[in-house]
mmCIF file of the C-alpha atoms, coordinates in Angstrom:
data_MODEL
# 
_entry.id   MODEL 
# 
loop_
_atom_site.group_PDB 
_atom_site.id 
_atom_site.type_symbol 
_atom_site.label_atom_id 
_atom_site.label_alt_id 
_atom_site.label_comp_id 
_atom_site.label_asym_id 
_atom_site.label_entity_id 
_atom_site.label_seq_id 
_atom_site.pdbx_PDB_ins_code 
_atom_site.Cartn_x 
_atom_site.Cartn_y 
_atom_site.Cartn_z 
_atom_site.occupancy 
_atom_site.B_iso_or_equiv 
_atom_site.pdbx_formal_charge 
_atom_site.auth_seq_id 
_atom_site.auth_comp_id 
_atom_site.auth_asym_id 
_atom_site.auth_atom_id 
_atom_site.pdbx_PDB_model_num 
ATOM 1  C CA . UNK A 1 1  ? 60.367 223.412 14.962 1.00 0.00 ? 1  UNK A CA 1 
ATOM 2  C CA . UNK A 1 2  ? 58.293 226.149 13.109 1.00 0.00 ? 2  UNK A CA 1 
ATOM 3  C CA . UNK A 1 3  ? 54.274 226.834 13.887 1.00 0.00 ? 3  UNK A CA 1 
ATOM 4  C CA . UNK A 1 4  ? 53.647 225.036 10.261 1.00 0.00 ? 4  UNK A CA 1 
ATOM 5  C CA . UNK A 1 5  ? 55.778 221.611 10.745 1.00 0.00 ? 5  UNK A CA 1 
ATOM 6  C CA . UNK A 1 6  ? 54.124 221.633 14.772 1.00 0.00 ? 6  UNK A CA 1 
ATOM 7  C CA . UNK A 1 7  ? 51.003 221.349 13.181 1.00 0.00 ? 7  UNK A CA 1 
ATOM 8  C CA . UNK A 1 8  ? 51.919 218.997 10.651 1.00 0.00 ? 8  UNK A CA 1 
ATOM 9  C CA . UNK A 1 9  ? 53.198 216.518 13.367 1.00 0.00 ? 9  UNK A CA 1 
ATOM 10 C CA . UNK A 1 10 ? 49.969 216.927 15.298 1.00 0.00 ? 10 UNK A CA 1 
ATOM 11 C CA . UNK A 1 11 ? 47.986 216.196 12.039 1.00 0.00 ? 11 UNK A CA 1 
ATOM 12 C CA . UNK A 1 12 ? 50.136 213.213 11.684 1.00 0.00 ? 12 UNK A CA 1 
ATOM 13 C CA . UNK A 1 13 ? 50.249 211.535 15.033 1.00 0.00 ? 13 UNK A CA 1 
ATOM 14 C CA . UNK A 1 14 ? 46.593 212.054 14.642 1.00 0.00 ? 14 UNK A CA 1 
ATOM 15 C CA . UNK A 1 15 ? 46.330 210.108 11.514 1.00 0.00 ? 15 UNK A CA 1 
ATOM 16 C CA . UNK A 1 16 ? 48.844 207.744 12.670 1.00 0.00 ? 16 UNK A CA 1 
ATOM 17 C CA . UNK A 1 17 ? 47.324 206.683 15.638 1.00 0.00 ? 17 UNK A CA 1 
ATOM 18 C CA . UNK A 1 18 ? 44.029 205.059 13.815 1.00 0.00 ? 18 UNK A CA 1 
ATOM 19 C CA . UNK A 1 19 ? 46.466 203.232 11.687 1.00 0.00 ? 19 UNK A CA 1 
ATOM 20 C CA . UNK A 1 20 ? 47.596 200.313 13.232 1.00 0.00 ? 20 UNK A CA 1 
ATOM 21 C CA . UNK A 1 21 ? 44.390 198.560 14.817 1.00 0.00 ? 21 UNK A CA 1 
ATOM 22 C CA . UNK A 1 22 ? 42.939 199.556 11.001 1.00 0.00 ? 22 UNK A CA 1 
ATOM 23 C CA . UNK A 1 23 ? 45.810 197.160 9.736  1.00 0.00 ? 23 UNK A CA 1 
ATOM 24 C CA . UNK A 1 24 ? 45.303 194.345 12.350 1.00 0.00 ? 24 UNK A CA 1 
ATOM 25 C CA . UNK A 1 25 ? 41.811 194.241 11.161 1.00 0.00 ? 25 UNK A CA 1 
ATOM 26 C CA . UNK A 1 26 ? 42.542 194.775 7.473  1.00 0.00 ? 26 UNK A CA 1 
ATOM 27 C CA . UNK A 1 27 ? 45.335 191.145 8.260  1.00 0.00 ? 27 UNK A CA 1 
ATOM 28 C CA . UNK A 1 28 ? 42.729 189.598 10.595 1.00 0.00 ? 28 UNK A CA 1 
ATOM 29 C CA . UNK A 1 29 ? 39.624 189.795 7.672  1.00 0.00 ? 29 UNK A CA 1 
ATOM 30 C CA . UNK A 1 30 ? 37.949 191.836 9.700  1.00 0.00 ? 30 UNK A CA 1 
ATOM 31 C CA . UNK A 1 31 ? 37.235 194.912 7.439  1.00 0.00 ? 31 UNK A CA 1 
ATOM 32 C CA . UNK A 1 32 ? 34.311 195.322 5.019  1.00 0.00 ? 32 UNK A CA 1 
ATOM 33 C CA . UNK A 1 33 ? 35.448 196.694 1.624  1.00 0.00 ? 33 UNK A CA 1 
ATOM 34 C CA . UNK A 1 34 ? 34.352 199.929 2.916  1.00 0.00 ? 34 UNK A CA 1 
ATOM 35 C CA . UNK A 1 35 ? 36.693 200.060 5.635  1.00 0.00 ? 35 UNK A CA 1 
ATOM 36 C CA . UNK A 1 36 ? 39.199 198.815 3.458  1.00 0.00 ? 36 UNK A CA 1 
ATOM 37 C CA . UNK A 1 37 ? 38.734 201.751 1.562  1.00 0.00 ? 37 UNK A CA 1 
ATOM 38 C CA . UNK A 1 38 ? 38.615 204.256 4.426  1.00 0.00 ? 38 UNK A CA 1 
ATOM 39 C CA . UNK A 1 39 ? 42.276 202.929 5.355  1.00 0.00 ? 39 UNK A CA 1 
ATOM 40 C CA . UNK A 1 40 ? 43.657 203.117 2.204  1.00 0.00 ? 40 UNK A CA 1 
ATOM 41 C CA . UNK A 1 41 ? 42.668 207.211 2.509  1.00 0.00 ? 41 UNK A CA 1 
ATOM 42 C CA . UNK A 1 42 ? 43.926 207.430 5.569  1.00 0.00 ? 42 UNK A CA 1 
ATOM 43 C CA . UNK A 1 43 ? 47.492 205.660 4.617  1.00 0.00 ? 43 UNK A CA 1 
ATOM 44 C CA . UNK A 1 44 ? 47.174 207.910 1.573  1.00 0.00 ? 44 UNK A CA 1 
ATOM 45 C CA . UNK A 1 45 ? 46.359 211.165 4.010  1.00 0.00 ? 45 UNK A CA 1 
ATOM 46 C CA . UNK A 1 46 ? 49.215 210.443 6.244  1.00 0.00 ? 46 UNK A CA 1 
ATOM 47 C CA . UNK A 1 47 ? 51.663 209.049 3.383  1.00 0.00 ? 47 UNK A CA 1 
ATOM 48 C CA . UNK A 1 48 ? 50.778 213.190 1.958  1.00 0.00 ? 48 UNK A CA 1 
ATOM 49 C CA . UNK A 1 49 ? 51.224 214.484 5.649  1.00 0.00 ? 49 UNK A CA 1 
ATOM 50 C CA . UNK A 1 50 ? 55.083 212.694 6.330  1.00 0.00 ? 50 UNK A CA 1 
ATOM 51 C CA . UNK A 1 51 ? 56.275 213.431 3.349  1.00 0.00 ? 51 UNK A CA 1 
ATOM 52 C CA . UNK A 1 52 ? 54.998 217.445 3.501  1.00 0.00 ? 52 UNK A CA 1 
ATOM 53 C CA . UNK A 1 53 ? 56.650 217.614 7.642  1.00 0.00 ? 53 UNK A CA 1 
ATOM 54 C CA . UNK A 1 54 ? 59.876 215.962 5.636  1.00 0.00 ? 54 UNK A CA 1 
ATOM 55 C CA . UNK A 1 55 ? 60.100 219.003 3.259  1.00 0.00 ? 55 UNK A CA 1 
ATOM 56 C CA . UNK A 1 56 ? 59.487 221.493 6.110  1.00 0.00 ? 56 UNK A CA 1 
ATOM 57 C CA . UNK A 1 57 ? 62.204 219.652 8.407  1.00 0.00 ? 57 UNK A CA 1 
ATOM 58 C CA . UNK A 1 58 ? 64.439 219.589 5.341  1.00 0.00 ? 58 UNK A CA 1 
ATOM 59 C CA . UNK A 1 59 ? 63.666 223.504 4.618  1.00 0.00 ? 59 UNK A CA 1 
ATOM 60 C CA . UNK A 1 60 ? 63.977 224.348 8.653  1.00 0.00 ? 60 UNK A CA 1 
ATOM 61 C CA . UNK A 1 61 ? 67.226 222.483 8.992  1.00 0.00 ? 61 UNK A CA 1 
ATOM 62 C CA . UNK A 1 62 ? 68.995 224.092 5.663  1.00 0.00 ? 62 UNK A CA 1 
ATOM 63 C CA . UNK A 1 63 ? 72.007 225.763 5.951  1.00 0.00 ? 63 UNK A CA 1 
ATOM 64 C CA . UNK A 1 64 ? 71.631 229.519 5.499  1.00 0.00 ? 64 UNK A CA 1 
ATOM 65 C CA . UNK A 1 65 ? 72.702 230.474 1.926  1.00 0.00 ? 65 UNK A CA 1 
ATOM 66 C CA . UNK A 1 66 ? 75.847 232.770 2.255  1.00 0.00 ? 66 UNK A CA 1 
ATOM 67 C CA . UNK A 1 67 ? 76.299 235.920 1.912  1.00 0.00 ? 67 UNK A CA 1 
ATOM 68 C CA . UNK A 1 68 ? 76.407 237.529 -1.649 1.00 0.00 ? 68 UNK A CA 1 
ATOM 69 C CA . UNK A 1 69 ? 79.024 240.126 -2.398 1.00 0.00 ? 69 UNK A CA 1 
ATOM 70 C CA . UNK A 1 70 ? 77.539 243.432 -3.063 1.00 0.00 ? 70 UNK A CA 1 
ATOM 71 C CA . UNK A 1 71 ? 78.426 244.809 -6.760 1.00 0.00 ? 71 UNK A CA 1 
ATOM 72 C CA . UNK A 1 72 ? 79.289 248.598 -5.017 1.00 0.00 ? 72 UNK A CA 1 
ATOM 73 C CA . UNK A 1 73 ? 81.381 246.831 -2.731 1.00 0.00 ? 73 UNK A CA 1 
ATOM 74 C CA . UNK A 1 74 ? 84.442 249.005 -2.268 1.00 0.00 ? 74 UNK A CA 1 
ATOM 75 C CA . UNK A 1 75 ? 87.118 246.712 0.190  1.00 0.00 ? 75 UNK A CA 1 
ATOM 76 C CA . UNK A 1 76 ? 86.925 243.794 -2.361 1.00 0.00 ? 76 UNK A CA 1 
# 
């Protein structure tokens, strides 16, 4: 895992983390409009967070592109 998608997992287990008592309260009726609000950010914040760590998982786990012939290449 690369400095970039460390970061982006600490930045979403952060995020994460304040997530599921939010929801309980959001189900319960528990959460002015205000918080409602401040959860749908957050869900919005870490929906932009997994899916930027998928990309740089998806980039860090690609295969290296082969080899290109060079033009001046004299055995082939």
């Amino acid at each position: 895992m690369n400095r970039k998608t460390a970061e982006l997992a600490r930045e979403l287990n952060a995020c994460a983390t304040t997530i599921p008592p939010a929801v309980t309260a959001l189900l319960a009726g528990r959460l002015s409009v205000q918080e409602q609000r401040d959860l749908a950010d957050r869900l919005t914040t870490a929906a932009g967070l997994l899916r930027t760590y998928a990309s740089e998982q998806e980039a860090w786990n690609a295969p290296s592109p082969a080899p290109e012939h060079r033009l001046d290449d004299k055995d082939g």
